[in-house]
C-alpha positions in Angstrom: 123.2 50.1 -27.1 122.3 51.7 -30.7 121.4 50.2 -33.9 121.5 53.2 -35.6 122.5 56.9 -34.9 119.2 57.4 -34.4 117.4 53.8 -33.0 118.3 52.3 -29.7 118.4 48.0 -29.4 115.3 47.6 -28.1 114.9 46.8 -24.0 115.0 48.5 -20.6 117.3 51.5 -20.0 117.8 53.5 -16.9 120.0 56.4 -15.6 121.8 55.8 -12.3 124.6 57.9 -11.1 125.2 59.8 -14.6 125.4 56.9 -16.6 123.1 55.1 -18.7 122.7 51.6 -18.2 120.6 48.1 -19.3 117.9 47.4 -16.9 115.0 46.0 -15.9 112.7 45.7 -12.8 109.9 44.9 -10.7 108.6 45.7 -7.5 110.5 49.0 -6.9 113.9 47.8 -7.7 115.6 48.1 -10.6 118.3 46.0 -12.0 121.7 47.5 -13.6 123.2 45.9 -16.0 126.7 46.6 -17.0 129.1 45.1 -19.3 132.8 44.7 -18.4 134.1 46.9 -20.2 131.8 49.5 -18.5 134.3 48.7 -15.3 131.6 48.9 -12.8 132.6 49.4 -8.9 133.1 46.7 -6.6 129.5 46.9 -5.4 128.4 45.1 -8.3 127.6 41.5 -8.7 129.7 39.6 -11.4 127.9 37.1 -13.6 127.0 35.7 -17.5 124.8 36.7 -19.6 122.6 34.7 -21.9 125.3 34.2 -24.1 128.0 33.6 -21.7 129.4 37.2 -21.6 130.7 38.9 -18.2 128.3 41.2 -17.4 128.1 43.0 -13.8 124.1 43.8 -12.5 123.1 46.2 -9.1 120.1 46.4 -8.0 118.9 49.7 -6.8 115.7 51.4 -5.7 113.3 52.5 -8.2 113.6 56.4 -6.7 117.3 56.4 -7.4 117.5 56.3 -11.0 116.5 59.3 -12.8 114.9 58.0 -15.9 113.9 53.7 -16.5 112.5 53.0 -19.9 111.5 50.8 -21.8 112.4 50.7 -26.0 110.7 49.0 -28.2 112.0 48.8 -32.0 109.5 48.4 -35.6 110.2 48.5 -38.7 109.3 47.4 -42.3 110.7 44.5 -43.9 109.8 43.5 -48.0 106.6 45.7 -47.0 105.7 43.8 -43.7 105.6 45.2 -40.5 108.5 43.9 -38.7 109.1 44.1 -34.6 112.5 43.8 -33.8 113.5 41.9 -30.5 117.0 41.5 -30.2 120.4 41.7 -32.0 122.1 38.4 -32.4 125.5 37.4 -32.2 125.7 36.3 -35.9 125.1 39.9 -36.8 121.1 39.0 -37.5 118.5 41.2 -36.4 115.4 38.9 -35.1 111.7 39.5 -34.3 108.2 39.0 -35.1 106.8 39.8 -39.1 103.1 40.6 -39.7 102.0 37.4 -41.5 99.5 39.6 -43.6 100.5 39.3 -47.0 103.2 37.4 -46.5 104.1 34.6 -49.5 106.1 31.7 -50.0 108.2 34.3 -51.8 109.2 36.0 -48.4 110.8 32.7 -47.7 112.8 32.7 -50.7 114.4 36.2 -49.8 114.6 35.8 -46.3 117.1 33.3 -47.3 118.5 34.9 -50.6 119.3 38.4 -47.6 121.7 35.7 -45.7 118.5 35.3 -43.0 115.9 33.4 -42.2 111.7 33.0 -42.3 110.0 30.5 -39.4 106.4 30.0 -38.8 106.0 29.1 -35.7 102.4 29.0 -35.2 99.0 30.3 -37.1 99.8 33.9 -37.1 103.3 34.0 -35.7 106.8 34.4 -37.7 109.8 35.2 -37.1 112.5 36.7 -39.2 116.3 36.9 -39.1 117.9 39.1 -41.6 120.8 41.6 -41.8 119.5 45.4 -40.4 120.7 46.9 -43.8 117.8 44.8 -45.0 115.1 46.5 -43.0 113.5 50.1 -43.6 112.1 52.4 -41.6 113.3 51.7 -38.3 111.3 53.5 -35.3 111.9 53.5 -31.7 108.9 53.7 -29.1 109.6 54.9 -25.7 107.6 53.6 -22.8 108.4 55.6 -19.3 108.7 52.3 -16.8 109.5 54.1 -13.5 106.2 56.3 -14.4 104.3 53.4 -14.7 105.8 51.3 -11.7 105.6 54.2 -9.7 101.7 53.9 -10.6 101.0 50.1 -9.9 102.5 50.9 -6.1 
């Protein structure tokens, strides 16, 4: 669940039971996700993730976990501010780059890193590039049981 020693993949996390797992939520439940190697109990439900993996979810009441967060991951890429979404399974860290200031030369390095430049629309790019190729990685924790514990 770490990118670093220091920066988490960014996404949900809550604390169930003594353990720390994936999750996400909405309406007062929250959903557990564990992996299969996390050998959940046989009161979770066995399924795929999105890139055909076993994974195991439970879905709990929001009062019963003690923590549910939410990461989210920047950084700086070539100078630009980068916001990291996800890890993929080609070892490629993806996300959205600030377009300011950004030249056809970014393309050119993207590539040159082993990743990838796309704009996708006016304003939006994304970028796939190794993590050693990105600098000052941040987390930002957001506390998602205080705030779904406020929209009741």
């Amino acid at each position: 669940m770490n990118l670093t020693s220091e920066v988490r993949h960014p996404g949900g996390y809550a604390h169930w039971q003594g353990t720390t797992y994936e999750a996400t939520g909405a309406r007062g439940l929250v959903r557990l996700i564990a992996s299969q190697e996390d050998s959940p109990g046989p009161q979770w439900h066995r399924g795929l993730d999105r890139r055909g993996h076993t994974e195991y979810t439970l879905i709990v009441p929001l009062a019963d976990v003690d923590w549910w967060i939410h990461v989210s991951v920047d950084a700086t890429w070539e100078g630009l501010d980068f916001q990291l979404m996800r890890l993929e399974s080609d070892g490629l860290v993806s996300g959205y780059l600030d377009d300011r200031g950004l030249t056809s030369a970014h393309d050119v390095t993207a590539e040159q890193q082993g990743g990838w430049l796309k704009r996708v629309d006016r304003g939006e790019v994304h970028l796939g590039v190794p993590l050693e190729c990105l600098a000052n990685l941040r987390e930002t924790v957001t506390d998602s049981k205080a705030s779904a514990l406020q929209d009741r």
